[in-house]
C-alpha positions, 0 to 999 in steps of 0.5 A: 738723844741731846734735847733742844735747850738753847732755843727754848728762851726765844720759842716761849717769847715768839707765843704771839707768832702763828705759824703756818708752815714747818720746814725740815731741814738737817745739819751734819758734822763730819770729824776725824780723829784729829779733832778736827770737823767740816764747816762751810763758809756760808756766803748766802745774805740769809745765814752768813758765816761758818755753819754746818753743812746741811739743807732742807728735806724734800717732800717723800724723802727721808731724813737720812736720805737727805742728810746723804744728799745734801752732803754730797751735794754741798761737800762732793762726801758720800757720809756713812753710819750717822749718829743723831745729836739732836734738834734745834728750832727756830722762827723767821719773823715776818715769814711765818715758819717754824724751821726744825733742824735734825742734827747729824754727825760722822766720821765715817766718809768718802770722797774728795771734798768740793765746795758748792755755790752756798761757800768754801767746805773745809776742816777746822779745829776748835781753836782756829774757829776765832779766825772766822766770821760764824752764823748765827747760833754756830756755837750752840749748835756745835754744842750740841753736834760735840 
């Protein structure tokens, strides 16, 4: 398992934060063997830009579940035989939550790809992500999803 190192730097500066609440939430990449992988322009004011698709786990449900769920729900894919990447973490100051990403990938999917309100779902490779705006930490975690 790909261990959490990015972060690290900001969570020992944010000692002084309390945090009261966790939310889970889960990213997945899905790729083909062309090298390219699924993104999702995220037009929303609180994560703009290219990201992963993904979003938060309901209560009583689990991860995997919701990595299935929110994929189809965002992307119109049913994913298949998902690998774990990883974590990330991060706090929203003023908000006093600790946020926890699982991170998923695959290559295993079916269906036709449809874009949801949050932004356009499409494929990109590597070299063409300079074209885009990117949201926060998007190379990090990509890093981490590679």
């Amino acid at each position: 398992m790909i261990q959490n190192t990015f972060n690290e730097e900001f969570i020992k500066k944010d000692r002084s934060h309390k945090q009261k609440i966790t939310k889970l939430t889960i990213m997945c990449m899905v790729y083909q063997d062309d090298g390219s992988f699924l993104v999702e322009n995220r037009v929303k004011k609180d994560w703009p830009g290219l990201t992963f698709p993904g979003g938060h786990v309901e209560d009583d449900e689990y991860i995997i579940d919701a990595v299935k769920r929110e994929m189809k729900e965002e992307t119109g894919l049913d994913v298949s035989s998902l690998e774990p990447r990883g974590y990330i973490e991060w706090n929203n100051f003023g908000d006093n939550v600790r946020h926890l990403a699982m991170l998923f990938k695959t290559k295993d999917f079916q269906g036709k790809i449809k874009s949801s309100k949050e932004g356009d779902i499409f494929f990109v490779k590597e070299s063409d992500l300079e074209k885009y705006p990117l949201s926060n930490d998007f190379l990090k975690i990509y890093q981490l999803m590679k």
